[in-house]
N, C-alpha and C positions, 0 to 999 in steps of 0.2 A: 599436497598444498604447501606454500612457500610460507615463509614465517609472516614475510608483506602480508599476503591476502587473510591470512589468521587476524590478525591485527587489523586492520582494513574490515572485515569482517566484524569482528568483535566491538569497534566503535560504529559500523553501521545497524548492527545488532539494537546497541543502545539509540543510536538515536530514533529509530524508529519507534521503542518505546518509549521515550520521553516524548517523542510526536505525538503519542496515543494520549498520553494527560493532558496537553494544549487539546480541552475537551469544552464542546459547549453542548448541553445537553439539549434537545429540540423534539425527543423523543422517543421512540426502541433504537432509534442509531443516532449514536451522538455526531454532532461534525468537529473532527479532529482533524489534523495536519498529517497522520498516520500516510491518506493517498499520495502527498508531498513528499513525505520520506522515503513512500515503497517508489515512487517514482525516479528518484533520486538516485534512491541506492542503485536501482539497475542502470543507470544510465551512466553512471560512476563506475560502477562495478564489472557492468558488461553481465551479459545472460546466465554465464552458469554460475560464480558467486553471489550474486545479487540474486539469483534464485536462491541459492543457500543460505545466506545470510536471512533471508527475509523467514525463510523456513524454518531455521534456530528462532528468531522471534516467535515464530507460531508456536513451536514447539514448548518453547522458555515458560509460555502463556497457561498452554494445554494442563502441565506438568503441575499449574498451580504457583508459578511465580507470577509477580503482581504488575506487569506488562502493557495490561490491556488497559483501555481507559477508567478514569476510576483507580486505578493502581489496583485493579483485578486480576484473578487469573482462574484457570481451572478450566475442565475439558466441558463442563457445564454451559460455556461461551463457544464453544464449537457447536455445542447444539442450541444455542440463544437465536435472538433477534438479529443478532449480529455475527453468527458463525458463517457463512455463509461469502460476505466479506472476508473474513480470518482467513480463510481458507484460499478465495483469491488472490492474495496479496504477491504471494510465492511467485504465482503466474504471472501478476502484474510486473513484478522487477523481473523478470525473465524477459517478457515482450519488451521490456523499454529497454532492458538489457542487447539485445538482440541493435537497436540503434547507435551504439557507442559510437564514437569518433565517425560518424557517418554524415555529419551536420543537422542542421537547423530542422530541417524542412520534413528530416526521416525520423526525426525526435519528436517532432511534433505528431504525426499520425502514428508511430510507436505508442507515444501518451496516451490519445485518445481512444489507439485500439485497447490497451489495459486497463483504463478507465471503463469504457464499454462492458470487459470482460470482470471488470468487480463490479459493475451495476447488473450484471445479468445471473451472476451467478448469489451477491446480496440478495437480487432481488426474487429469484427462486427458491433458496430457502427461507425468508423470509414471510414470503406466500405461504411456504407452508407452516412456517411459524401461525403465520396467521389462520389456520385452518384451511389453506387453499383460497384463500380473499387476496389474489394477487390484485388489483386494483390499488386497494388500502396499499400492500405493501410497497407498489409503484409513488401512492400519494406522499409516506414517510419513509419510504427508503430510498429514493433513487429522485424522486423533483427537486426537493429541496437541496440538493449538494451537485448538480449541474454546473450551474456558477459559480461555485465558489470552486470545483475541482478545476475547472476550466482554465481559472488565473491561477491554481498551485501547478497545474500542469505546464505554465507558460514560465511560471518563474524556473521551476524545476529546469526546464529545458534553457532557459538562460544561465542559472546558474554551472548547468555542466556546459555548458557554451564558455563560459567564461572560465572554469576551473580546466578545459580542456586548452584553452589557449595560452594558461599560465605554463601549463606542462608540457608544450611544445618543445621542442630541441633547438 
């Protein structure tokens, strides 16, 4: 790994936890800026960085540094409400990763498909958070952040739209 992507790394590290404290609390999953970040970082980063970096996040979290929202941490959130998500994330900036420098149009259903893939795998452990009452956990895990993922996945994709055209040659 080059000294760039360490670095590169290391500040997308953080900011996807500080995305995890822009928290509002709505119920067993808070809605935070976190899918904005993981979103980001891959698409910034490209698939296999942005998979690793997001994965040092998880990691960072797991080990007990205070990461997650709330300024939590601990491997006890991988088997939470919310581990389920934690554990998506990795995948999510890998798929959006996989869009880099490909334009507009392949960023956008990149988004959506990693979006998808943290509402499905939230929404599974979840369910069984919930005793297997996937229902409920469809009604607090996955309705209510549609929309509002919808427009961080639009800006997300503008904002690498626009950072990619600064770094044009």
């Amino acid at each position: 790994m080059k000294a760039r992507e360490v670095a590169y790394a290391g500040i997308f590290t953080a900011f996807v936890a500080v995305s995890a404290q822009i928290s509002v609390s709505i119920g067993p999953v808070p809605l935070t800026f976190q899918v904005f970040a993981v979103l980001l970082t891959g698409l910034l980063l490209g698939s296999r960085l942005g998979f690793l970096t997001v994965l040092t996040y998880d990691i960072a979290g797991a080990v007990s540094l205070p990461v997650f929202a709330g300024f939590t941490g601990g491997i006890a959130h991988i088997y939470g409400p919310t581990g389920g998500y934690i554990l998506a994330f990795p995948l999510a900036a890998l798929v959006t990763g996989l869009a880099k420098g490909k334009g507009r149009k392949a960023k956008l259903v990149a988004s959506g498909v990693a979006i998808a893939l943290i509402y499905v795998l939230g929404w599974l452990c979840l369910g069984l958070y919930f005793g297997g009452n996937f229902e409920k956990a469809f009604e607090l895990g996955v309705a209510p952040f549609v929309i509002p993922d919808i427009i961080k996945a639009l800006i997300a994709v503008e904002i690498s739209e626009a950072v990619e055209r600064r770094l044009e040659p």
